[in-house]
C-alpha distance (Angstrom), angle and dihedral (degrees) to the residues before:
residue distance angle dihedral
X1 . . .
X2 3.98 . .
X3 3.62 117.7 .
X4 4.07 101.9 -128.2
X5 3.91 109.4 -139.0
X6 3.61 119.3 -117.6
X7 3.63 114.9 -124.8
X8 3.80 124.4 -94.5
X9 3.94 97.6 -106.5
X10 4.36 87.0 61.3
X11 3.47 89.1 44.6
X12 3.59 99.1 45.0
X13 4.23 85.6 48.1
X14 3.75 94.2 48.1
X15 3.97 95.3 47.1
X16 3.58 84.9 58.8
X17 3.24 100.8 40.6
X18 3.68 83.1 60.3
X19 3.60 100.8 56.1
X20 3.93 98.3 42.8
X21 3.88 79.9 52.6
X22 3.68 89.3 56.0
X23 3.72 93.9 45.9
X24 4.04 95.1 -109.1
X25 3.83 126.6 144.0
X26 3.30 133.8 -79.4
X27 3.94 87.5 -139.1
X28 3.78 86.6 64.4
X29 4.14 90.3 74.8
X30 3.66 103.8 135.0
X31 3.66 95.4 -154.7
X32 3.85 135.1 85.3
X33 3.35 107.4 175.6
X34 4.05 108.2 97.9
X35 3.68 99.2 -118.8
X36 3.75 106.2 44.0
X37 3.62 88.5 45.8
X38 3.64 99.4 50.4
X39 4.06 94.5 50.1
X40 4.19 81.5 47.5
X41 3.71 90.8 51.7
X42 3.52 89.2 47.1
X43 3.63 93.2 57.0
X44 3.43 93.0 44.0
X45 3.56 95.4 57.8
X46 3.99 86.9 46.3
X47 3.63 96.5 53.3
X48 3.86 87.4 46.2
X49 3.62 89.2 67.5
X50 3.88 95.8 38.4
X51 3.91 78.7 60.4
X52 3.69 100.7 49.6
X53 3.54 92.8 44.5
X54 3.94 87.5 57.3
X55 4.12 92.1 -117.1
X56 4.18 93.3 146.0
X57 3.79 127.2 150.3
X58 4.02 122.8 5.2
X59 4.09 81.1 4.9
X60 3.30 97.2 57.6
X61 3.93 91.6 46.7
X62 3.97 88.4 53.9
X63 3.48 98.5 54.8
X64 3.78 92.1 45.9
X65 4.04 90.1 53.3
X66 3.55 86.5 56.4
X67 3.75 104.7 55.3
X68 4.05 95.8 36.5
C-alpha cells in the first residue's frame, strides 16, 4: 500500500515542531515562502514549550499526533 504524502503546511509544522523540541533556533527555518514558514514557526514555538515543560520522547510524539 502507498504511503499518501501529507501536505506541505503539516510538514512544515512538524519539522518545526521538531527542532523547537530539540532546543534549535527559530532562525534555522528553512522556508521563505510566508505560509510554510509561519505553520513551521508555529511549531517551533509549540515544541519549545513541549521542551520546557519536560514533555520529551513518547510525550512529545503524543502531543504532536494530536495537533497534526
Amino acid at each position: 500500500m502507498k504511503r499518501h504524502k501529507r501536505d506541505r503546511d503539516t510538514r512544515a509544522y512538524t519539522r518545526g515542531y521538531q527542532a523547537g523540541l530539540e532546543g534549535k533556533s527559530q532562525d534555522i527555518c528553512p522556508f521563505g515562502a510566508p505560509n510554510p514558514r509561519y505553520n513551521w514557526i508555529s511549531g517551533w514555538r509549540e515544541g519549545r514549550t513541549d521542551q520546557i515543560h519536560g514533555y520529551t520522547g513518547v510525550a512529545s510524539v503524543h502531543n504532536l499526533k494530536n495537533m497534526g
